[in-house]
FIVO-394473 format. One record per atom (N, C-alpha, C, CB): z, x, y. Coordinates in steps of 0.001 Angstrom, whole numbers, padded with zeros to 6 digits, always signed. Glycine has a CB too. Layout:
N
ZXY...
This chain:
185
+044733-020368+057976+045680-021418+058301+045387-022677+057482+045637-021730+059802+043814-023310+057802+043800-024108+056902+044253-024137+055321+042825-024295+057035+043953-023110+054540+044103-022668+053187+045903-022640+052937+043257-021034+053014+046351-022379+054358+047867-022015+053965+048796-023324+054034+048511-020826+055058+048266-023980+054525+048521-025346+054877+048735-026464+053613+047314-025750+055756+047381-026214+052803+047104-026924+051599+047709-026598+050852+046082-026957+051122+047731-025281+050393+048292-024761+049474+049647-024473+049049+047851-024033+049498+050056-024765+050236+051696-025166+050067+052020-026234+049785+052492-025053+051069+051462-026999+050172+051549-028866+050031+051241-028575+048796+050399-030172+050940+049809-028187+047947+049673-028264+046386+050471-027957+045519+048847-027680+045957+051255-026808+045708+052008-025908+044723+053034-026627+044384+052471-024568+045200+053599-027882+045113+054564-028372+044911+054703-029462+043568+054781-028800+046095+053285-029300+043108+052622-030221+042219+052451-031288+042129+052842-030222+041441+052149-032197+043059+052693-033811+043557+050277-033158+044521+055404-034074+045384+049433-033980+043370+048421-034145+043503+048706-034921+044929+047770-034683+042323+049565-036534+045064+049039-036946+046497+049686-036405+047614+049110-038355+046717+050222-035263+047736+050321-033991+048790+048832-033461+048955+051384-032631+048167+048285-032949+047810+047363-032474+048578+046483-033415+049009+046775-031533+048032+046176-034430+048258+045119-035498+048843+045497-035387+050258+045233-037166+048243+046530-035904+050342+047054-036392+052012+046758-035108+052948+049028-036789+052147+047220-033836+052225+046776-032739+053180+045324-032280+053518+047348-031642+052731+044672-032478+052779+043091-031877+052943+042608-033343+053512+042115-031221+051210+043075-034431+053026+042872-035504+054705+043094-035502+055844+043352-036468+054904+044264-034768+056043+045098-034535+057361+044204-033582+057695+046743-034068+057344+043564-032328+057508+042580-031441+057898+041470-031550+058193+042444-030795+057323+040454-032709+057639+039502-033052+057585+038987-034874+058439+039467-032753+056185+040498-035745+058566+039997-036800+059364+039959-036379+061054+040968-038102+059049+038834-037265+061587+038789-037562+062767+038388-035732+063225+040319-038457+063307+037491-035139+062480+036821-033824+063129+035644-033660+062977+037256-032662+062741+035245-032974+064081+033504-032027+063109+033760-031093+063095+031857-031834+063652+033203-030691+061849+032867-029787+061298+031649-028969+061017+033221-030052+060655+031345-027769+061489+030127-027171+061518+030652-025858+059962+029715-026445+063490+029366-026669+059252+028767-026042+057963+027688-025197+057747+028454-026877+057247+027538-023574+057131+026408-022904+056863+026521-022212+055544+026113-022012+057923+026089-022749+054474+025484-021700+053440+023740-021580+053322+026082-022178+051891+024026-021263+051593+022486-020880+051796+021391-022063+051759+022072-019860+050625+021799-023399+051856+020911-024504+051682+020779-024841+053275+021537-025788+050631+021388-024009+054117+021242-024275+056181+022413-024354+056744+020518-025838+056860+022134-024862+058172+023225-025670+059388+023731-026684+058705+022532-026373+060854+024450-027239+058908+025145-028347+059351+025947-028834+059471+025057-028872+059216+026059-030239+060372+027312-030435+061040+027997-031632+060720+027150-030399+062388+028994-032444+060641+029356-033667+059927+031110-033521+060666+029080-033556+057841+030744-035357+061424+031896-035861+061796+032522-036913+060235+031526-036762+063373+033653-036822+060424+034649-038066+059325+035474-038627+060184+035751-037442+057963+034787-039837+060233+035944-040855+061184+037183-041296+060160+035079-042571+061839+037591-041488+061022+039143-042262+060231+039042-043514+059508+040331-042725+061350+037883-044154+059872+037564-045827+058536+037446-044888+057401+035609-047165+058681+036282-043928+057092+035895-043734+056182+034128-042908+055902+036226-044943+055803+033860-043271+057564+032606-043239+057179+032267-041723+057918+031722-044656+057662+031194-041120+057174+030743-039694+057887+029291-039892+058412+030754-038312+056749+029453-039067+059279+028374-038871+060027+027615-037270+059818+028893-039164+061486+026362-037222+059064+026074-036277+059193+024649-035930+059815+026364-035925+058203+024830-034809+060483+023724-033814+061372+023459-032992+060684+024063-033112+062626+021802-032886+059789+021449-032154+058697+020272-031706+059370+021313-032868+057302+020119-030440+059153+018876-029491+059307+017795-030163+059409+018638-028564+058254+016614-030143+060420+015421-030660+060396+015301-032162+060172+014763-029987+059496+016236-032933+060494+016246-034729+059903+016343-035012+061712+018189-035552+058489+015611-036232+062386+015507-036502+063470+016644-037396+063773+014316-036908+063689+017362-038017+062715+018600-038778+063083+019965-038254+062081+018233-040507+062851+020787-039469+062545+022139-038342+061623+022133-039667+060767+024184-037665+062602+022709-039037+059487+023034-039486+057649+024001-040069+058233+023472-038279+056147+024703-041357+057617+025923-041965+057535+025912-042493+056618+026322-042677+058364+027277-041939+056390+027384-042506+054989+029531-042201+054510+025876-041270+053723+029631-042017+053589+031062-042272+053305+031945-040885+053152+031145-043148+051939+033445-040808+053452+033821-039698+052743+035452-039959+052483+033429-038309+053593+035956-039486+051605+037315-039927+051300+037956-038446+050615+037300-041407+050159+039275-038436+049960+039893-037313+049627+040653-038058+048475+040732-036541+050826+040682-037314+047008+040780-037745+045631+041604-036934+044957+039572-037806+044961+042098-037573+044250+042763-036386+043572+042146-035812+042425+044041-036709+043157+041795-035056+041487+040626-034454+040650+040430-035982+039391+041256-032524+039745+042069-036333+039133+042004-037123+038116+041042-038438+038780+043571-037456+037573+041080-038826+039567+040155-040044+040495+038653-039502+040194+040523-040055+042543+038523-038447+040576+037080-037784+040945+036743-037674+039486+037030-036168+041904+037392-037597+038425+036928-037369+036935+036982-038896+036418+038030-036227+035963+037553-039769+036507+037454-041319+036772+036102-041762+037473+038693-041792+037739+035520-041446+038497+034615-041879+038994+033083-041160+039021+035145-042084+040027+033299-039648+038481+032041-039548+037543+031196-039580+038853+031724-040895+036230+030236-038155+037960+028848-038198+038770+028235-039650+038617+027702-037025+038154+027123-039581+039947+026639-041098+039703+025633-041258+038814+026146-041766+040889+025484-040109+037866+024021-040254+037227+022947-039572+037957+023579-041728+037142+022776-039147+038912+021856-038850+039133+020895-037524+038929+022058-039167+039914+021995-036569+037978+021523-035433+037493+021792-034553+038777+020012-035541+036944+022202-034687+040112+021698-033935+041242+022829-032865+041060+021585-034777+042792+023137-031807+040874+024133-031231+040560+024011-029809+041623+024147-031079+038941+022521-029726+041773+022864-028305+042736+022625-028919+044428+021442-026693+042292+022711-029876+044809+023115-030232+046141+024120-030367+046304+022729-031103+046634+024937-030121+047266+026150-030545+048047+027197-030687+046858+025915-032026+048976+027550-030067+045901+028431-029929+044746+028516-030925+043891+029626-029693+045070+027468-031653+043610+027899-032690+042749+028067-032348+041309+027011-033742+042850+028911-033634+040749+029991-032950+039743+028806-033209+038735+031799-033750+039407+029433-031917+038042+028982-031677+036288+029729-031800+035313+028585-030455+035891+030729-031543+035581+031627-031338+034492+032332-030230+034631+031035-031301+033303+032122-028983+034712+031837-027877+034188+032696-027099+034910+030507-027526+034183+034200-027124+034726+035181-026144+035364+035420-027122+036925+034354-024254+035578+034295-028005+037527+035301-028398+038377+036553-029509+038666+034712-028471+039068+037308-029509+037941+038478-029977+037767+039655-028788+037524+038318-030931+036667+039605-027336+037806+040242-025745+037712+040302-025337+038990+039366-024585+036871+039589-026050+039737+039437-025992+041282+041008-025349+042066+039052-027789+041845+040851-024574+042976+042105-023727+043648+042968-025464+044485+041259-022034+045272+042375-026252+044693+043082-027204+045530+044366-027718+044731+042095-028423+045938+044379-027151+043404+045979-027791+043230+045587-029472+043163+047245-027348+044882+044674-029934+042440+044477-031396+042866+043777-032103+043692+045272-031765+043176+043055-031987+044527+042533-032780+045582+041383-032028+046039+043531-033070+046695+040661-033132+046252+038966-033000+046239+038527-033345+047480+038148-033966+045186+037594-033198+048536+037161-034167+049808+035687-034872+048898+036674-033014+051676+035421-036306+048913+034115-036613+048469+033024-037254+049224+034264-037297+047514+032073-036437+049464+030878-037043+050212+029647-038520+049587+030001-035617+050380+029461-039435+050070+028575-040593+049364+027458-040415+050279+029219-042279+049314+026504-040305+050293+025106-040910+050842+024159-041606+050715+024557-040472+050990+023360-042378+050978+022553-043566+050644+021068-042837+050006+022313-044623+052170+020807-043361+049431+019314-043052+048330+018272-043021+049511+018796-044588+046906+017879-041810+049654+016462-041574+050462+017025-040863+052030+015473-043384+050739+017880-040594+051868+018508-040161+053057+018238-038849+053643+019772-040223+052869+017882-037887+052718+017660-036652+052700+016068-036215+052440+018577-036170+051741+015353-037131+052003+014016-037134+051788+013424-038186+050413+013706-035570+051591+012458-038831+050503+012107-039800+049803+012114-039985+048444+011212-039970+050099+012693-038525+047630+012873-038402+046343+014316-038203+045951+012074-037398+045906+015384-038678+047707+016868-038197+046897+017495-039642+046506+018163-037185+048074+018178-039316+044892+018740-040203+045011+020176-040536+045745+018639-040385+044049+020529-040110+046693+021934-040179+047045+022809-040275+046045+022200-041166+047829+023796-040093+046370+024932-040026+045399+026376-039673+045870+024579-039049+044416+027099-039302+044338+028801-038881+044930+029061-037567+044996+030064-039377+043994+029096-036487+045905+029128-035325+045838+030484-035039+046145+028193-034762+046547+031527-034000+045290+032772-033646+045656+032684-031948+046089+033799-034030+044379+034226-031835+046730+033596-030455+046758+036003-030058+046745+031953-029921+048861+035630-028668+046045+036878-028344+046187+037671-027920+047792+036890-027289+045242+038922-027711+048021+039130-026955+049318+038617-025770+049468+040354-026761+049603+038619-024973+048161+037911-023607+048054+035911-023565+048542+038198-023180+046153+035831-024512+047861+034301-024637+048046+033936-025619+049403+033621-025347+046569+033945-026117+049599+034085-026527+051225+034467-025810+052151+034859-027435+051497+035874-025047+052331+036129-024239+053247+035910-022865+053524+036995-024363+053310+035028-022682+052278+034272-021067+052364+032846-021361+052893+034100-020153+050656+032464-022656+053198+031205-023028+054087+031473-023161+055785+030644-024554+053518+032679-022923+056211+033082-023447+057107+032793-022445+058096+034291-023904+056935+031907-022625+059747+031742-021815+060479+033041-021123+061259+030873-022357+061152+033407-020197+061407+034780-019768+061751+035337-020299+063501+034716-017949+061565+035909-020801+063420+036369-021570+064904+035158-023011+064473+035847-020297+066909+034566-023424+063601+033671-024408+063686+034530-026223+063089+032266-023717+062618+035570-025970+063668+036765-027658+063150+036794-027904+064793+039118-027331+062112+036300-028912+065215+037039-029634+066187+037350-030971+066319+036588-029441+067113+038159-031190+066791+038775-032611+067163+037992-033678+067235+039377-032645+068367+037661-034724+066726+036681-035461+067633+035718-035639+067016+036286-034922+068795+034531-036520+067574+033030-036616+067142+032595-035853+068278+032284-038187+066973+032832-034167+068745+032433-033557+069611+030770-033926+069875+032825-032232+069282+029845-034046+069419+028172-034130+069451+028253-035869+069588+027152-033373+067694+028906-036808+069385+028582-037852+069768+027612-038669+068467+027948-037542+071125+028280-038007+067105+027304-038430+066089+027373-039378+065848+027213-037978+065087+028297-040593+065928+028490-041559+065826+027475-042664+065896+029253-041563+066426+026935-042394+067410+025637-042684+067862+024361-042623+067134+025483-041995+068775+024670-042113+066253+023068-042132+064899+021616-041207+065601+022220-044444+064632+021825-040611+066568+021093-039672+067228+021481-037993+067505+020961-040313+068381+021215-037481+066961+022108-036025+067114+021627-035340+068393+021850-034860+065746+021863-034357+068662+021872-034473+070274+020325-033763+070304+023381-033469+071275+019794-032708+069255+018177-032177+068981+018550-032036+067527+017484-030521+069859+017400-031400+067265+017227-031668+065510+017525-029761+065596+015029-032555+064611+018583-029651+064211+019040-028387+064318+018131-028060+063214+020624-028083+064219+017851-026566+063176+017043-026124+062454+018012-025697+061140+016219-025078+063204+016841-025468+059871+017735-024957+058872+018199-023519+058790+017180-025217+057738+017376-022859+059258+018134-021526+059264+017153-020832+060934+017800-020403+057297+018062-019513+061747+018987-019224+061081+020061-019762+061146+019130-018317+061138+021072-019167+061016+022594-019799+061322+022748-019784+062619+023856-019042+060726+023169-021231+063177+023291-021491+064592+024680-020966+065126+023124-023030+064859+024899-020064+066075+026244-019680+066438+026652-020832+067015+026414-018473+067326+028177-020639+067503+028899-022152+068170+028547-021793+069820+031093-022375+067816+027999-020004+069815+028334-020296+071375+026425-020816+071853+029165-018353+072429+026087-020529+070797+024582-021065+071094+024851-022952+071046+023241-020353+069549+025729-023431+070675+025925-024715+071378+027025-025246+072670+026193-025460+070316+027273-024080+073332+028710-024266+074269+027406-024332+075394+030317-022683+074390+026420-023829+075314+025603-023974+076523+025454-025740+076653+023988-023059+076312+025226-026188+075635+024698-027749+075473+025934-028406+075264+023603-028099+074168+026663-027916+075177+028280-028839+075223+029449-028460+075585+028771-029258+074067+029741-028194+076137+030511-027184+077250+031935-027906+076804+029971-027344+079286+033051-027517+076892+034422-027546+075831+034528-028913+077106+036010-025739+075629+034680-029741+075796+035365-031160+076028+036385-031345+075559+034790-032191+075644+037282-032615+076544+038861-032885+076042+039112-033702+074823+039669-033646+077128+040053-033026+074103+039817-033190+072600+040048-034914+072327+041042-032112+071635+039511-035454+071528+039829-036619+071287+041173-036905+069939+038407-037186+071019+041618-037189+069664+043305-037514+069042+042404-037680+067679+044552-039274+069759+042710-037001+066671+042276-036601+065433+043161-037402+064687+042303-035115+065136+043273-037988+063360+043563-038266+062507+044885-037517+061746+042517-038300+062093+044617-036142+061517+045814-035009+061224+046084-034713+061937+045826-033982+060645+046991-033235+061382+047190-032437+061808+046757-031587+063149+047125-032180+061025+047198-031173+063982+046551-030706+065203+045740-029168+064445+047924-030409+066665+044754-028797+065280+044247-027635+065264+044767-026754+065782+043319-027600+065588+045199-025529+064757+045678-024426+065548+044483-023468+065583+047015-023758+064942
């Protein structure tokens, strides 16, 4: 659904369709993330700012996230920091061929955030590459965990992969809070 959503909006070739659509999908939710670098989980409020719940870190990352269109994201350039195999940061190198038809989601984090040698930076990621990280039923409405708060509710481990119902014990289905987009089907 998500994928079918975007991708109709893209095809139409009008880049700020998709911006607007992979915003409409992505404001005012969390999102629970697993590849092979761990867990994790990350609210995007509607100012701008994300909240993330990263594997083994005792508090949650905040920091920025917005939606670009490729030509913006090739305008604004890695930050230098060489970091290229974390969290997708740009190289150059084919990602601007990206399936999104245009539009990028981009993550910012502050220098040292992740451990005392990161430099933070601008990490983008395509709809393709973002939403093939995505835990299945893992989009909900809301800052469901309360990340906002800069305390995550325990420190999630990096592997293995945490199921959702191994967190329904600790958070039992709450009433959705009014999202930014599109409703969740």
């Amino acid at each position: 659904m998500v994928s079918c959503v975007l991708l109709a909006t893209a095809r139409s070739g009008d880049a700020q369709g998709a911006v607007d659509a992979l915003f409409d999908l992505l404001c005012g939710r969390t999102v629970h993330f697993y590849d092979l670098s761990g867990n994790q989980i990350e609210y995007t409020a509607g100012d701008g700012t994300a909240y993330l719940w990263f594997y083994d870190l005792p508090g949650v990352i905040v920091g920025t996230w917005g939606v670009y269109s490729d030509a913006e994201v090739e305008d604004r350039q890695n930050d230098g920091s060489g970091d290229t195999g974390r969290d997708g940061g740009l190289d150059g190198s084919g990602v601007f061929d990206s399936p999104t038809f245009g539009a990028q989601v981009c993550y910012e984090y502050p220098p040292r955030a992740f451990d005392l040698l990161d430099p933070g930076g601008f990490h983008c990621f395509s709809e393709a590459e973002l939403f093939g990280t995505v835990v299945a039923g893992g989009v909900f409405a809301g800052d469901r965990y309360g990340l906002r708060d800069g305390e995550p509710p325990f420190i999630l481990p990096e592997h293995p992969f945490q199921t959702l119902e191994s967190f329904e014990a600790e958070f039992p289905e709450l009433p959705p809070e009014p999202a930014c987009g599109v409703p969740i089907s």
